[in-house]
C-alpha positions, 0 to 999 in steps of 0.5 A: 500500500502506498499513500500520497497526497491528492490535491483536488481531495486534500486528504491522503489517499491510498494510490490506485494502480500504483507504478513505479517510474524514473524521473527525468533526473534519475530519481524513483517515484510512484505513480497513479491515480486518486481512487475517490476522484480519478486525479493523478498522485505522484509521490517522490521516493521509492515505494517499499 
């Protein structure tokens, strides 16, 4: 389970369909969408 922080909600939510990618400088995050309002979530660092 990971967790991030939806904007539109402003509330944390649990990320649905959570992938792991590379930014651009190299470094790890995950990212997905918002299970209540279908808005993006993307959380920098490496999910565990």
């Amino acid at each position: 389970m990971v967790e991030g922080y939806c904007v539109k909600c402003r509330a944390k939510r649990e990320i649905k369909d959570a992938k792991n990618i590379t930014m651009k400088n190299g470094k790890p995050a995950v990212q997905g969408v918002c299970p209540e309002c279908g808005t993006k979530i993307f959380k920098i660092g490496a999910s565990t």
